[in-house]
Backbone as CSV, one residue per row, in Angstrom:
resi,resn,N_x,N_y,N_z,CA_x,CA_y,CA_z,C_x,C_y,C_z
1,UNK,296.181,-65.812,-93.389,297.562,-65.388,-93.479,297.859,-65.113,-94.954
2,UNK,298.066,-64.323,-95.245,298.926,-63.318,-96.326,300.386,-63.352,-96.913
3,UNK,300.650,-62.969,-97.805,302.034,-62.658,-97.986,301.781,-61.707,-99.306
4,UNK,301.675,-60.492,-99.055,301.438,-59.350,-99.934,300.330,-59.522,-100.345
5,UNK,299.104,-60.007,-99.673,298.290,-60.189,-100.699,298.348,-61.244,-101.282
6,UNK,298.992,-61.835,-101.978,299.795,-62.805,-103.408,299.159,-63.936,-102.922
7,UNK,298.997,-64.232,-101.748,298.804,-65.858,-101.344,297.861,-65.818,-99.951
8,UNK,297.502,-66.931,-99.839,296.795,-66.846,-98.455,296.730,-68.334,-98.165
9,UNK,297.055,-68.708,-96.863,297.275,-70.727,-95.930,295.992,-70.355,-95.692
10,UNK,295.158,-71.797,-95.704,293.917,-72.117,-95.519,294.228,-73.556,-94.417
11,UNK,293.430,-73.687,-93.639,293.505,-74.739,-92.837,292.595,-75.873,-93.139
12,UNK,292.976,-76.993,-94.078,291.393,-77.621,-94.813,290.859,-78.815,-94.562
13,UNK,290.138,-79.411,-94.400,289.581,-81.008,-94.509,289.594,-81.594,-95.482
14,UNK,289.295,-81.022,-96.411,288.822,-81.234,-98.325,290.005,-80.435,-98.658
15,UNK,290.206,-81.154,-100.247,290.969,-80.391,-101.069,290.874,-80.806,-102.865
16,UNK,291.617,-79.768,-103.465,291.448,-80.613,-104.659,292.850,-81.697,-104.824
17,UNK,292.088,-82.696,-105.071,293.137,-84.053,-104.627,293.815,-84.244,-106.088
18,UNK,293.765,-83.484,-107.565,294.517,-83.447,-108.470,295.872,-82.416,-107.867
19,UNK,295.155,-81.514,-107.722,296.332,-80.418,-107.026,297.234,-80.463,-105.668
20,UNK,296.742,-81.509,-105.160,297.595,-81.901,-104.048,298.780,-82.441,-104.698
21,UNK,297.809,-84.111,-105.537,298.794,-84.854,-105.987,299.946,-83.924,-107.080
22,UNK,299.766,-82.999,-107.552,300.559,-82.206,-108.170,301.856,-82.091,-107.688
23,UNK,301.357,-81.560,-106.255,302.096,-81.455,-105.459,302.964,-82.404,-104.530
24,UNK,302.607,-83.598,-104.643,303.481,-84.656,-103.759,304.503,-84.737,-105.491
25,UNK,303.981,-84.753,-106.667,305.092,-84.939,-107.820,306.006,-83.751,-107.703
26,UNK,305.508,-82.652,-107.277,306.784,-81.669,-107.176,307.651,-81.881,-105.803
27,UNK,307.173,-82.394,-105.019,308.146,-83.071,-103.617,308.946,-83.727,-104.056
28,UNK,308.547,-84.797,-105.195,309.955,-86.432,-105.917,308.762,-86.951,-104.903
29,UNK,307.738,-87.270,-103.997,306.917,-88.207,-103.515,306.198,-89.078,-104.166
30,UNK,305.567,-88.560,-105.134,304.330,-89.626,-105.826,304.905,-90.922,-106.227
31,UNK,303.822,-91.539,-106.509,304.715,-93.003,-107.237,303.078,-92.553,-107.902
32,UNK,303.583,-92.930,-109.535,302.235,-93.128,-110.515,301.461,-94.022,-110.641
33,UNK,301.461,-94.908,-109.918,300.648,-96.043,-109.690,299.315,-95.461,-108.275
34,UNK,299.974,-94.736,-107.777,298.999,-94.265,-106.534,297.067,-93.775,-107.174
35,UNK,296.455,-93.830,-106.570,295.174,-93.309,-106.791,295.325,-92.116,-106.074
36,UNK,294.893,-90.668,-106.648,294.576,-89.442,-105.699,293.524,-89.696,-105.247
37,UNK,292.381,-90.563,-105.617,290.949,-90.342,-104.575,291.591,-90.850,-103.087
38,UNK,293.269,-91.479,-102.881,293.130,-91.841,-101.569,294.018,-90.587,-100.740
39,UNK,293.863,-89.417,-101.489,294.749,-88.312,-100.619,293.370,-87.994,-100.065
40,UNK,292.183,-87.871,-100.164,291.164,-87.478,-99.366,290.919,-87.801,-97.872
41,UNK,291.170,-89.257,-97.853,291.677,-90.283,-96.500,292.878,-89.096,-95.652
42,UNK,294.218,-88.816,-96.322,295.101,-89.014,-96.181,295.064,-87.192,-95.116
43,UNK,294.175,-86.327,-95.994,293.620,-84.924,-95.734,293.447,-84.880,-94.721
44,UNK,291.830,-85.944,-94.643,290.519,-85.875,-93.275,291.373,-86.521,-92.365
45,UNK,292.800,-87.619,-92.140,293.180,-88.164,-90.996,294.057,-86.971,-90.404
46,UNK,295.024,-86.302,-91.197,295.996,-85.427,-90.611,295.238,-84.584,-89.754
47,UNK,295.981,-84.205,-88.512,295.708,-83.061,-87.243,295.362,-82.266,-88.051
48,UNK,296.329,-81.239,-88.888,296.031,-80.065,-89.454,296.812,-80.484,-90.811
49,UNK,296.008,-79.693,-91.970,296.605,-79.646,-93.969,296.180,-78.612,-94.096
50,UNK,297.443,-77.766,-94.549,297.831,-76.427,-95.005,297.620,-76.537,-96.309
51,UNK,297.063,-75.533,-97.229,297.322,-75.650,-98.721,297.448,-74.092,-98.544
52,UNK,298.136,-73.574,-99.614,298.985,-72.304,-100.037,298.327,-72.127,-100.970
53,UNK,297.519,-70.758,-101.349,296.748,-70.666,-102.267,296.938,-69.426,-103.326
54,UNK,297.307,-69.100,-104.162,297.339,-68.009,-104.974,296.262,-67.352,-105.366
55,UNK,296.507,-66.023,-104.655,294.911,-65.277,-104.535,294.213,-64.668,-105.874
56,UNK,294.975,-64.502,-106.816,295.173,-64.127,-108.309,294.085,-64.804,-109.036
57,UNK,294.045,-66.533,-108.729,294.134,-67.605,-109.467,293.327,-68.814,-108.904
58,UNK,293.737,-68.742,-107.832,292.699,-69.851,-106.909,293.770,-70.824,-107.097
59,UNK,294.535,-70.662,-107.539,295.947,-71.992,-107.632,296.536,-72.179,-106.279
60,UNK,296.477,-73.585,-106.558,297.421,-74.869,-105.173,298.840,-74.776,-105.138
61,UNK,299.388,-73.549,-104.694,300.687,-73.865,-105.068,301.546,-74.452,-103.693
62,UNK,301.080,-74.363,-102.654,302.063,-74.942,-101.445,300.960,-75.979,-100.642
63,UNK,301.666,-76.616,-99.746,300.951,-77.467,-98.751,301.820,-77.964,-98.039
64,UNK,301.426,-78.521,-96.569,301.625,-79.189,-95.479,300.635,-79.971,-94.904
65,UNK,301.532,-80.767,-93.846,300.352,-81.511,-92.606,301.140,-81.309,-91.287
66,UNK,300.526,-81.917,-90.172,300.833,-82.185,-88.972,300.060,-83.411,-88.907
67,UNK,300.456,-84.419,-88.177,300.217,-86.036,-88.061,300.703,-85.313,-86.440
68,UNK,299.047,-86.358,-85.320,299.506,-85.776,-84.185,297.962,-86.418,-83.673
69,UNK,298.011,-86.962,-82.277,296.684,-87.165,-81.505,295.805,-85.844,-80.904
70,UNK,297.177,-85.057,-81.126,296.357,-83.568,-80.936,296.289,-83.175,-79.387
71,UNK,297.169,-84.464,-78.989,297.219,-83.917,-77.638,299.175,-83.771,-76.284
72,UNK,299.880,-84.684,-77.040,300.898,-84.648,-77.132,301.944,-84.646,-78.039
73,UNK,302.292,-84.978,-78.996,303.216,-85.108,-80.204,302.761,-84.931,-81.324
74,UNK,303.572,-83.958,-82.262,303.202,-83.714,-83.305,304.127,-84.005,-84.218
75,UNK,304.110,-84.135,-86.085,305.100,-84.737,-86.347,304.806,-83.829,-88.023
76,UNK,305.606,-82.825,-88.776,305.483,-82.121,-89.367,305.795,-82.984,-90.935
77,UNK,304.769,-83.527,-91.614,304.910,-84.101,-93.168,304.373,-83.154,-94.327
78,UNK,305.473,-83.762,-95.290,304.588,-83.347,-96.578,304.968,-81.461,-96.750
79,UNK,305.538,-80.741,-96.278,305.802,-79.421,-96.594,306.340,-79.258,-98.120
80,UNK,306.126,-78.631,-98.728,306.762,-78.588,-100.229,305.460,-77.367,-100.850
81,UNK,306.239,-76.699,-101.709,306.235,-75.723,-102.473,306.220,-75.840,-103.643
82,UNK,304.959,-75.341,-104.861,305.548,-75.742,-106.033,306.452,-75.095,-106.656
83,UNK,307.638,-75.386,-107.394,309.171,-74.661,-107.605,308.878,-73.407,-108.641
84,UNK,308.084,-73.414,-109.585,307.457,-72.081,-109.610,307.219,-70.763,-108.582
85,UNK,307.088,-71.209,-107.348,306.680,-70.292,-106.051,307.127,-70.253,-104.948
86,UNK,308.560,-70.935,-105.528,309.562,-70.924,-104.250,310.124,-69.396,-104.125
87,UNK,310.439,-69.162,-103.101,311.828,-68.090,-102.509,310.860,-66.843,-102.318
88,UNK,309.446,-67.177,-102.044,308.746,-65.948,-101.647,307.760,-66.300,-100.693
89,UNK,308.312,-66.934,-99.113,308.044,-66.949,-98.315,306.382,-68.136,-97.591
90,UNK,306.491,-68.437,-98.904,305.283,-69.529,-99.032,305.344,-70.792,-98.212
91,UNK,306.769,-71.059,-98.050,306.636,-72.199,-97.157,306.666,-71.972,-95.515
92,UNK,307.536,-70.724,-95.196,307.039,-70.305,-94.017,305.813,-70.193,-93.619
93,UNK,305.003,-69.479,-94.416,303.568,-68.986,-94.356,303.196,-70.331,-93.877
94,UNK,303.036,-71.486,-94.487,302.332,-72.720,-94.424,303.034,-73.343,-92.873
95,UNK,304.228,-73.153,-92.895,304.753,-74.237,-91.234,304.065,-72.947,-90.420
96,UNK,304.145,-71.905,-90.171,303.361,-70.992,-89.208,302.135,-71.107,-88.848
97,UNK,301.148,-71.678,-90.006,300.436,-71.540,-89.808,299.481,-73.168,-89.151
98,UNK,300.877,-74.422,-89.665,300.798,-75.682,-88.879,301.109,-75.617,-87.552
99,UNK,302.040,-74.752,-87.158,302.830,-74.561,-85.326,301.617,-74.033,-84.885
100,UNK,301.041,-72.886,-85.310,299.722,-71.853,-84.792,298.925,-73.296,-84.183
101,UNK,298.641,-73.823,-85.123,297.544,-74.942,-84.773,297.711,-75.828,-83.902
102,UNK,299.091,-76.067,-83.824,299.339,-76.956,-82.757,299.460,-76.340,-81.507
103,UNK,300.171,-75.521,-81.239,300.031,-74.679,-79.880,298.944,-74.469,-79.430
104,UNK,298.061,-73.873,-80.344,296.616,-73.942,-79.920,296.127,-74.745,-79.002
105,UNK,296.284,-75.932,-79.555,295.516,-77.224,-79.151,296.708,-78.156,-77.982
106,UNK,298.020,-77.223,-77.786,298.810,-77.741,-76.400,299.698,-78.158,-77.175
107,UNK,299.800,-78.887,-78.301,301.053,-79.550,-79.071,302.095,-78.579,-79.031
108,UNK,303.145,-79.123,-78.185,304.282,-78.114,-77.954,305.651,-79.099,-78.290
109,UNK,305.373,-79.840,-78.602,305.802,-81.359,-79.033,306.142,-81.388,-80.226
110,UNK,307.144,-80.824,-81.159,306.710,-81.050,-82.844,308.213,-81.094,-83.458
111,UNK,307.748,-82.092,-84.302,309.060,-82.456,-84.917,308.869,-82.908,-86.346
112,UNK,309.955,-83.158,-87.081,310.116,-83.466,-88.287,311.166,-84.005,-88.570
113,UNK,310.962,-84.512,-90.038,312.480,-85.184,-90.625,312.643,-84.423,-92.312
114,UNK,313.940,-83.216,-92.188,314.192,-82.592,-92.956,314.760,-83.375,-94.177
115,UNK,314.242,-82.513,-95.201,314.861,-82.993,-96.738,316.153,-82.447,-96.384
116,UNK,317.384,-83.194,-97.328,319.001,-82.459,-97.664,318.590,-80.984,-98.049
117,UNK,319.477,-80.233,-97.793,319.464,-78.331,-98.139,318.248,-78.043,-97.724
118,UNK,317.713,-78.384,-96.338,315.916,-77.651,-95.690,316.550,-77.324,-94.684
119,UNK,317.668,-77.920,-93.593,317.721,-77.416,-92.294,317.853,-75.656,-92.111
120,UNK,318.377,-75.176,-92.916,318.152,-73.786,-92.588,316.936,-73.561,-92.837
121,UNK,316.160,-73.587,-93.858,314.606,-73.382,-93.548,313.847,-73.283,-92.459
122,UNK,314.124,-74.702,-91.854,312.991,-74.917,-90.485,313.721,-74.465,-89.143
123,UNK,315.117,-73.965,-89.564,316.064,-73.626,-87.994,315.630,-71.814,-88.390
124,UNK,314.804,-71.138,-89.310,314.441,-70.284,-89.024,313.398,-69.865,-88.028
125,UNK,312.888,-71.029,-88.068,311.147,-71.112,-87.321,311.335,-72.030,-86.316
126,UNK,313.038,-72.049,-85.827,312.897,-72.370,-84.664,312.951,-74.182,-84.455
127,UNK,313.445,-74.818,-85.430,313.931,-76.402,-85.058,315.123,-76.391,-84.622
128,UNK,315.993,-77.294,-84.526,317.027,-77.641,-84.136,317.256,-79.130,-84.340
129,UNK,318.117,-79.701,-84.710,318.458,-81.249,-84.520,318.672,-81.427,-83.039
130,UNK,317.716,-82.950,-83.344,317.775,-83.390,-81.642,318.648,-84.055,-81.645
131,UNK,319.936,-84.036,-81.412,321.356,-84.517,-80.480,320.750,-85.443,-79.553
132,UNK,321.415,-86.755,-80.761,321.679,-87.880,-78.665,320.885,-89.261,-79.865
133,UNK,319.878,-88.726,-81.225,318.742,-89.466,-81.582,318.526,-89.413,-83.081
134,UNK,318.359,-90.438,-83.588,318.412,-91.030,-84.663,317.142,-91.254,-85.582
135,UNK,316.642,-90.853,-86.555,315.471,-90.912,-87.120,315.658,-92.093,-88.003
136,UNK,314.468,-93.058,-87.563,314.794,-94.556,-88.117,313.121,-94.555,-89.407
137,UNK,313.088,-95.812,-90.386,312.023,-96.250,-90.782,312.395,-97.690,-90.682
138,UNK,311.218,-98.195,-90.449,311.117,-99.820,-90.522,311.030,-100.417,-92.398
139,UNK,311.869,-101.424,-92.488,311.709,-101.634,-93.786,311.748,-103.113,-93.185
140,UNK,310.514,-103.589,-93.779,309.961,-105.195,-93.373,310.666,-106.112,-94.600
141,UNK,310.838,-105.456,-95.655,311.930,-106.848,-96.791,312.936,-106.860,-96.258
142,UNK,313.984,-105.770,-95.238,315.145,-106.019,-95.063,315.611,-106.913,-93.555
143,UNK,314.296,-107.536,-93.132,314.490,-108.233,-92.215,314.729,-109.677,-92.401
């Protein structure tokens, strides 16, 4: 997949795990204490990892995952763009090319939990808030 040429989504196992982590610091994700040798783990477990590639350059500029048994539910993490290479269609490219994969394989099941100012993003490609349901995390100190 393309976008003028300019870029091309790769579907990967491996990656370069400096340029990922680049990329979870341009999300606000990283914490600097983390090791990148453990995004390799983090790669090979996800269903499907999108990286966004600049064809120019060989540069990491976008990525995604899908977290999913691959046979019912899928669960869309980690999308982000580096802000250099925003507003030219790069992050679409990358969720298209995570949905592709899941349909494929029957996942018709897919969901996510949007950053503030994303819901129009992903209600282009077809999300919607699920009405009725509440997206929780467990926090074990606050028990």
């Amino acid at each position: 997949m393309t976008y003028e040429g300019e870029f091309e989504v790769r579907l990967v196992d491996a990656w370069d795990l400096d340029a990922i982590a680049d990329l979870y610091r341009a999300g606000g994700w990283w914490k600097e204490e983390w090791n990148p040798a453990g995004l390799s783990s983090l790669i090979r477990g996800s269903f499907a990892f999108a990286v966004a590639v600049e064809s120019s350059t060989g540069r990491t500029v976008g990525m995604g995952r899908v977290i999913s048994d691959g046979v019912s539910d899928g669960y869309v993490q980690d999308l982000v763009v580096h802000p250099n290479y925003r507003d030219r269609d790069i992050g679409t490219m990358i969720l298209s090319a995570l949905l592709k994969e899941c349909t494929s394989a029957g996942v018709t099941w897919i969901a996510l939990i949007a950053e503030p100012e994303t819901e129009a993003f992903y209600a282009r490609s077809g999300f919607q808030r699920m009405e009725g349901h509440t997206p929780m995390r467990w926090y074990p100190e606050k028990r």
